[in-house]
PDB file as gemmi writes it, atoms N, CA and C in Angstrom:
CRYST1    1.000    1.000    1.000  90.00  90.00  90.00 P 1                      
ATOM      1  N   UNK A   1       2.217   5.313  -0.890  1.00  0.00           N  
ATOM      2  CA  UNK A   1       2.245   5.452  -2.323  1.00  0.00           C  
ATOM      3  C   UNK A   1       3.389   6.383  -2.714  1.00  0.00           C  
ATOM      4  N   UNK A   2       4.078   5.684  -3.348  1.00  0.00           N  
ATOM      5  CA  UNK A   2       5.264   6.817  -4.200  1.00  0.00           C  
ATOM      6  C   UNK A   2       5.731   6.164  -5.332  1.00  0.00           C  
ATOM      7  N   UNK A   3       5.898   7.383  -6.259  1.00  0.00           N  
ATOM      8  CA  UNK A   3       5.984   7.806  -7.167  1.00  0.00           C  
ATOM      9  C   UNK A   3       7.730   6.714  -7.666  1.00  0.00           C  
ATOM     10  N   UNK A   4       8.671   7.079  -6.770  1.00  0.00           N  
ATOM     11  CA  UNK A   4       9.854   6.624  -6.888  1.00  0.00           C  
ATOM     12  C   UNK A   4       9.973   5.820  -5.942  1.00  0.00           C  
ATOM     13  N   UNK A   5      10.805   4.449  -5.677  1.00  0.00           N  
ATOM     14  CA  UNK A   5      11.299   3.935  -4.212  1.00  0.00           C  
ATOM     15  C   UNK A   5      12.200   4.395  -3.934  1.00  0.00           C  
ATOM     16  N   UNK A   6      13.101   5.168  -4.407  1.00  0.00           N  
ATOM     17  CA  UNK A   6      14.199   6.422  -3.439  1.00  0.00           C  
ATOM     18  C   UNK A   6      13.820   7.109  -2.483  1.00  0.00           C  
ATOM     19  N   UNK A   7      12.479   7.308  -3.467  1.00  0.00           N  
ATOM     20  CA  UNK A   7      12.379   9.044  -2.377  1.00  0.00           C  
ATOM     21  C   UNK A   7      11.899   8.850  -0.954  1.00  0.00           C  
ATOM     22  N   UNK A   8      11.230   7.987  -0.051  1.00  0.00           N  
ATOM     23  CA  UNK A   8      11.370   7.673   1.162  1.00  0.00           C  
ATOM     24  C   UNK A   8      11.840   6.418   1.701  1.00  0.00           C  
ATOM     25  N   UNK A   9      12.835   6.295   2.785  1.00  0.00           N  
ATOM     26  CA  UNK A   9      13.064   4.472   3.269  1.00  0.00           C  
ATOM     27  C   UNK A   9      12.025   3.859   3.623  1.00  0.00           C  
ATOM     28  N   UNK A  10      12.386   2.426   3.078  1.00  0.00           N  
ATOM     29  CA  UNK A  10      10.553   1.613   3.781  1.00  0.00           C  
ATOM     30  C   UNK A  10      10.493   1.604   4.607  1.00  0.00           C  
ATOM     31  N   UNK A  11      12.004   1.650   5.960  1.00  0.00           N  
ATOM     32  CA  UNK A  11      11.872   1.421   7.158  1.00  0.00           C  
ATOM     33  C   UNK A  11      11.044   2.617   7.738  1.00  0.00           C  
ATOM     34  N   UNK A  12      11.316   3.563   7.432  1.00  0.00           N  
ATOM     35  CA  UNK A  12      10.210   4.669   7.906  1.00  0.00           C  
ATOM     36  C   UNK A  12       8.705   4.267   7.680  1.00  0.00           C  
ATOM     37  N   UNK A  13       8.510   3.821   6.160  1.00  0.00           N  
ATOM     38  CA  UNK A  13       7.012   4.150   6.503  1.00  0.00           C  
ATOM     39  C   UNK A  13       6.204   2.090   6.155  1.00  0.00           C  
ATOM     40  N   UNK A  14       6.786   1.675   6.070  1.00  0.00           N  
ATOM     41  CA  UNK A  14       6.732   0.622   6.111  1.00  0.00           C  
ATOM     42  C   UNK A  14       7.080  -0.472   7.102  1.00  0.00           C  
ATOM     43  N   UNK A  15       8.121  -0.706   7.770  1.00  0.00           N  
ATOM     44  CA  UNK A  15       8.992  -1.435   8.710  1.00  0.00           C  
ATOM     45  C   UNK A  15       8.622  -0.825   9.789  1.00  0.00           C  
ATOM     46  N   UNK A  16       9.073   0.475  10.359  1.00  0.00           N  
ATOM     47  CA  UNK A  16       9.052   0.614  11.499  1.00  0.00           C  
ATOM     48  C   UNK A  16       7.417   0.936  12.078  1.00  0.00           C  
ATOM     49  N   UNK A  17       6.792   0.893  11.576  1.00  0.00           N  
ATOM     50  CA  UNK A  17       5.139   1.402  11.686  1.00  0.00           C  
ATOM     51  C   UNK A  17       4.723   0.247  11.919  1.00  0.00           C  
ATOM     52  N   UNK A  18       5.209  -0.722  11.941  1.00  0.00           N  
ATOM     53  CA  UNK A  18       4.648  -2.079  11.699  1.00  0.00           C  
ATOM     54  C   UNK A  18       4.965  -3.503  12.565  1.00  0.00           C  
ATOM     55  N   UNK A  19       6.315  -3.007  13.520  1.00  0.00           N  
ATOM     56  CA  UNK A  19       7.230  -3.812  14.251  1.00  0.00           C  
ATOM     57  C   UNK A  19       6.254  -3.773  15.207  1.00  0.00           C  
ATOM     58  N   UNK A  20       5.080  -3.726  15.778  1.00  0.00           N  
ATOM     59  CA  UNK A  20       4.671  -4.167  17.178  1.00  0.00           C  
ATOM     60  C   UNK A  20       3.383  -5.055  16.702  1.00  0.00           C  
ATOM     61  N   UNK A  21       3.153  -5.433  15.298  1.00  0.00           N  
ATOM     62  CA  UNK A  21       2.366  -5.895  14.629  1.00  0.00           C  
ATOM     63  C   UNK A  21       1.271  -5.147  13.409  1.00  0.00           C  
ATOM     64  N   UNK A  22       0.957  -6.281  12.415  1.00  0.00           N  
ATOM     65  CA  UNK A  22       0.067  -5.989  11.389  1.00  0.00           C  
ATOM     66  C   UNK A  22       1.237  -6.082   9.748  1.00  0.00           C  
ATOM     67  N   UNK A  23       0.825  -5.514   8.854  1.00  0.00           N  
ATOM     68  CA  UNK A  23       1.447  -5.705   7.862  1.00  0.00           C  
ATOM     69  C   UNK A  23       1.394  -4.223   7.219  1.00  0.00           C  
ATOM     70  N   UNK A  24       3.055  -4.144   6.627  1.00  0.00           N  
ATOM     71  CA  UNK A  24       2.794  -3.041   5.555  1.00  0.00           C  
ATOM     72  C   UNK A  24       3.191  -3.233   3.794  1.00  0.00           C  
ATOM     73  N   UNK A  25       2.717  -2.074   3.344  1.00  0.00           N  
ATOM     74  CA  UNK A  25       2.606  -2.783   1.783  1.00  0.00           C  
ATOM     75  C   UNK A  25       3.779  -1.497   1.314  1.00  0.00           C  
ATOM     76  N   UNK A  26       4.468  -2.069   0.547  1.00  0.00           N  
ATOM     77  CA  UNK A  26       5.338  -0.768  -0.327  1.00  0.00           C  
ATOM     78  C   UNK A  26       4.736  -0.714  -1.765  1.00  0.00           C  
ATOM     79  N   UNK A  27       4.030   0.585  -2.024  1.00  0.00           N  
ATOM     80  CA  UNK A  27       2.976   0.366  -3.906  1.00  0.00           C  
ATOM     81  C   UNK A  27       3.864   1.708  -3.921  1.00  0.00           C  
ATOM     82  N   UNK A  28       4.422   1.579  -5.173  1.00  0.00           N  
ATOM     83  CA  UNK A  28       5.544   1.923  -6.126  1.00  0.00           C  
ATOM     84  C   UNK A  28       4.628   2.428  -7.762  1.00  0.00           C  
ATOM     85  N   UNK A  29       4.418   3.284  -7.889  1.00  0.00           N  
ATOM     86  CA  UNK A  29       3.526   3.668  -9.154  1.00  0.00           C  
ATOM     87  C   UNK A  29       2.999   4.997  -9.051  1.00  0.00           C  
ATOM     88  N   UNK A  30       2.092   5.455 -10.597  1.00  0.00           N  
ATOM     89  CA  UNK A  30       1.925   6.535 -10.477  1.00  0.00           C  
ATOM     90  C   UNK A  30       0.192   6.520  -9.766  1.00  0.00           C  
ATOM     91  N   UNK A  31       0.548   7.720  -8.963  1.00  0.00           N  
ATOM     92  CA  UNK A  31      -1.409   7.675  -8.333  1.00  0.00           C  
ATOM     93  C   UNK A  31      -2.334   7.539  -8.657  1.00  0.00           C  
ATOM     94  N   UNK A  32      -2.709   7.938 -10.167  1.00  0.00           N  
ATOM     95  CA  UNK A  32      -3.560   8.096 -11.213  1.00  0.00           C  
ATOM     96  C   UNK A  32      -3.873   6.721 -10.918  1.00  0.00           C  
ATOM     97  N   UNK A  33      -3.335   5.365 -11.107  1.00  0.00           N  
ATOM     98  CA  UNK A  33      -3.121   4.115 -11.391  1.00  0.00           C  
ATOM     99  C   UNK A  33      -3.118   3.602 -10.299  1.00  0.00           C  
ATOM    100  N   UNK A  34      -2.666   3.819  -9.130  1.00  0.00           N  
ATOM    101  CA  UNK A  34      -2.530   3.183  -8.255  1.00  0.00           C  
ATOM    102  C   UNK A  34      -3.683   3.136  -7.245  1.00  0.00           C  
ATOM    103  N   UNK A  35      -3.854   4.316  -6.951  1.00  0.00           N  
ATOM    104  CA  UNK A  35      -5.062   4.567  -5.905  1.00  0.00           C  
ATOM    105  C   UNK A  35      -6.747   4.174  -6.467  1.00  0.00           C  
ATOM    106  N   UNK A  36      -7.049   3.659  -7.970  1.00  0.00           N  
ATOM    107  CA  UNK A  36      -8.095   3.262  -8.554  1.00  0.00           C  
ATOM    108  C   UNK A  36      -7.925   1.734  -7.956  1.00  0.00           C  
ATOM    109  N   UNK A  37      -6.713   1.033  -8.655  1.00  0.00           N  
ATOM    110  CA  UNK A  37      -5.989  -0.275  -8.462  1.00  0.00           C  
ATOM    111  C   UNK A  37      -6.443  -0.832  -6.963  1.00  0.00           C  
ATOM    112  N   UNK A  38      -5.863  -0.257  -6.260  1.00  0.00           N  
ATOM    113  CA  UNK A  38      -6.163  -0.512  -4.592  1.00  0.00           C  
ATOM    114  C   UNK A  38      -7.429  -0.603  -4.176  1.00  0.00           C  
ATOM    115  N   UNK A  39      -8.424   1.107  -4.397  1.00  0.00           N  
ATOM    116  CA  UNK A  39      -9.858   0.578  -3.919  1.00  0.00           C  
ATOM    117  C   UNK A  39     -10.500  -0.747  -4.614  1.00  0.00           C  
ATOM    118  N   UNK A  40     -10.370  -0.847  -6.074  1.00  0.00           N  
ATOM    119  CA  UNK A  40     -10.909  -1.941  -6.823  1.00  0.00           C  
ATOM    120  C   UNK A  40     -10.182  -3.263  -6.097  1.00  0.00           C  
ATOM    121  N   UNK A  41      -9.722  -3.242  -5.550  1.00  0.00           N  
ATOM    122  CA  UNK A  41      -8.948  -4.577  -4.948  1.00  0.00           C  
ATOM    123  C   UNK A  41      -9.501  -4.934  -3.321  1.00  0.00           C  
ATOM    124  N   UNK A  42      -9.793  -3.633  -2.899  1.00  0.00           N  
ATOM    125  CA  UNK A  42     -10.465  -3.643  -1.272  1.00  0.00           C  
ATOM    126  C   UNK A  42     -11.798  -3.868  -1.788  1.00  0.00           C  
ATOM    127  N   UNK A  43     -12.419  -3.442  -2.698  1.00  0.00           N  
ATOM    128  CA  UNK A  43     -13.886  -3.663  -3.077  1.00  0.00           C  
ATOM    129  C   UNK A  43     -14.080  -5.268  -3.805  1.00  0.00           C  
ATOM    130  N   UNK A  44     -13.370  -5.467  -4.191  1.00  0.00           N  
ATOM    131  CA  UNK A  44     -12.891  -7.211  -4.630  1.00  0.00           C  
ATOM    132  C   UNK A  44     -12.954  -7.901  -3.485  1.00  0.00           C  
ATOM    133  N   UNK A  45     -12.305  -8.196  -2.505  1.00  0.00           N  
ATOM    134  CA  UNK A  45     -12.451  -8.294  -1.316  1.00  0.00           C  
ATOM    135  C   UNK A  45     -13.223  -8.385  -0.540  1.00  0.00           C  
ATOM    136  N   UNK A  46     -13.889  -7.284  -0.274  1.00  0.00           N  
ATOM    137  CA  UNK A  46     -14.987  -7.424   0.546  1.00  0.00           C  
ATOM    138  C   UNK A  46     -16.013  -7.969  -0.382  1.00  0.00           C  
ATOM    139  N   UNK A  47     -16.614  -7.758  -1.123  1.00  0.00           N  
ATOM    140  CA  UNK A  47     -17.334  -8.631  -1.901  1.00  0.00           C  
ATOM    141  C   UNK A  47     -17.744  -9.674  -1.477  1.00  0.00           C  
ATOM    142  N   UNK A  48     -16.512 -10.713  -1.610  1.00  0.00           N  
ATOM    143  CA  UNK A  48     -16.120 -12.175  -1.394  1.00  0.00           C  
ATOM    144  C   UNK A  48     -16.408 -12.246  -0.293  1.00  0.00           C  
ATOM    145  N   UNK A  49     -16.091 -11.519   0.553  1.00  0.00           N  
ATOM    146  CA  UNK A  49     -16.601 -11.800   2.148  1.00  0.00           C  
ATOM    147  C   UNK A  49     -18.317 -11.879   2.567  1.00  0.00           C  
ATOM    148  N   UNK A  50     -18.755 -10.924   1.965  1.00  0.00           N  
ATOM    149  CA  UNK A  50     -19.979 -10.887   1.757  1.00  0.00           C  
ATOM    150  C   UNK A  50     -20.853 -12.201   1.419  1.00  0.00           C  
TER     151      UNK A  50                                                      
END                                                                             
């Protein structure tokens, strides 16, 4: 989660975390917003699985 996409490379925390497998996400926004956004979306989710 950040605030700006300047302020860290994706390859750091995105790309290279990720090259021996799985997926990474780049979320670009403010936290307030974002981190509600996400659980409501993992809880969406599992739901459906259910």
């Amino acid at each position: 989660f950040d605030m700006q996409r300047h302020y860290r490379p994706a390859v750091n925390v995105v790309q290279r975390p990720t090259r021996a497998g799985g997926t990474g996400y780049l979320l670009t926004g403010h936290h307030e917003l974002m981190i509600p956004l996400l659980v409501w979306g993992v809880l969406e989710v599992e739901g459906r699985r259910s």
